[in-house]
C-alpha positions in Angstrom: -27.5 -91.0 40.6 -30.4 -89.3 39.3 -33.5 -92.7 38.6 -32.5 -93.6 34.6 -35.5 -95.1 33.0 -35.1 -97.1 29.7 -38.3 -98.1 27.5 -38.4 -102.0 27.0 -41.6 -103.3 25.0 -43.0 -100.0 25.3 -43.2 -100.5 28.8 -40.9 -97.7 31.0 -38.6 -99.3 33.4 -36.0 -97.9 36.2 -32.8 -99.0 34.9 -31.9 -99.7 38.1 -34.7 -102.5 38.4 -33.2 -104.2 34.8 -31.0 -106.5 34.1 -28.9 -107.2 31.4 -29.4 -111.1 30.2 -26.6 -113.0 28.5 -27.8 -115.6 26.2 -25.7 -118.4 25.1 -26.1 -119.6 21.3 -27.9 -122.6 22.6 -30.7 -120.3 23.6 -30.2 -120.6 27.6 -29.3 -117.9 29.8 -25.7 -118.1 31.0 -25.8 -114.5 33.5 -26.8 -111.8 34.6 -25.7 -108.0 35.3 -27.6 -105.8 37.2 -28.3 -102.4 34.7 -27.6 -99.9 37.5 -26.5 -100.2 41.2 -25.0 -97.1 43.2 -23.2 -94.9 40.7 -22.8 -97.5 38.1 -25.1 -97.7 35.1 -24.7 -100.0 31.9 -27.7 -98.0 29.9 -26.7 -99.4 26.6 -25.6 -103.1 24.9 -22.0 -101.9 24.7 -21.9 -100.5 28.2 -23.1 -104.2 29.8 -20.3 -105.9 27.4 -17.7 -103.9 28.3 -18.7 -104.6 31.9 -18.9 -108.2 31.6 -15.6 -108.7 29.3 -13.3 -105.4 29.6 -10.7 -107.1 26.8 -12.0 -106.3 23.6 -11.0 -109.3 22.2 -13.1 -111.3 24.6 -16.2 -109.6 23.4 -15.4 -109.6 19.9 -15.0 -114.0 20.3 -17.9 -114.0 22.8 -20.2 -112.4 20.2 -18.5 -114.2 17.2 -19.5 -117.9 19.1 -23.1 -116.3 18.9 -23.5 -114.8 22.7 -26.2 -112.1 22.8 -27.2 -109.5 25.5 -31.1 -108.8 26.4 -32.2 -106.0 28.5 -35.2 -106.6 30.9 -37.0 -105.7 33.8 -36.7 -107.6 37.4 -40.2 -108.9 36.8 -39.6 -110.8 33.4 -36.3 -112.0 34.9 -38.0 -113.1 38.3 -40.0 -115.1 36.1 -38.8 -116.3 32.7 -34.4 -116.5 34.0 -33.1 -119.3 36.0 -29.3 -119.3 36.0 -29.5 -122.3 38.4 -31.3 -124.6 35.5 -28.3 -127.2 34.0 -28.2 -126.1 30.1 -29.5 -129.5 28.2 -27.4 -128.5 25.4 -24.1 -129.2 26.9 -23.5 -132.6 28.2 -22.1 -133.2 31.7 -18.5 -133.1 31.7 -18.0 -135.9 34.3 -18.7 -139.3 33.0 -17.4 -142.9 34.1 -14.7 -143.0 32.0 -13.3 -139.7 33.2 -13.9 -140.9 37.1 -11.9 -143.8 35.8 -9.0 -142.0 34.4 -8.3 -139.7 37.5 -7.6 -143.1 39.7 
């Protein structure tokens, strides 16, 4: 595959060293897709969604609940993304009273 570059704040970047974000509607990352790896790109928004959810119907409710898509390069994503960080907008679905009720 020929090196695909894509312009992101005005900066030019080898889509194959971007990723494609997803954002949840908290504000906190939730994943990650790689923009281009062997002879797959995802150059555009409704290329990565397509990727991520094939079912129409899955992108249409993911993006209804307010889940967005963010291009960017490795660097910014090296450095701003952790997908390993707990969300603090969710709380933890295991509690005493749960523990409790699966004795």
């Amino acid at each position: 595959m020929p090196d695909l570059k894509v312009e992101i704040d005005g900066e030019l970047h080898a889509l194959s060293k971007c990723a494609w974000i997803t954002w949840a509607p908290c504000g906190c990352p939730c994943g990650a897709l790689t923009a281009a790896f062997g002879d797959e790109a995802f150059a555009t928004e409704q290329q990565a969604w397509q990727e991520i959810h094939p079912l129409k119907r899955d992108r249409d409710r993911y993006q209804r609940q307010g889940y967005r898509l963010e291009l960017m390069g490795w660097n910014r994503y090296r450095a701003d993304i952790d997908l390993a960080a707990r969300c603090p907008h969710v709380k933890a679905t295991t509690s005493q009273q749960t523990l409790g009720a699966a004795s």
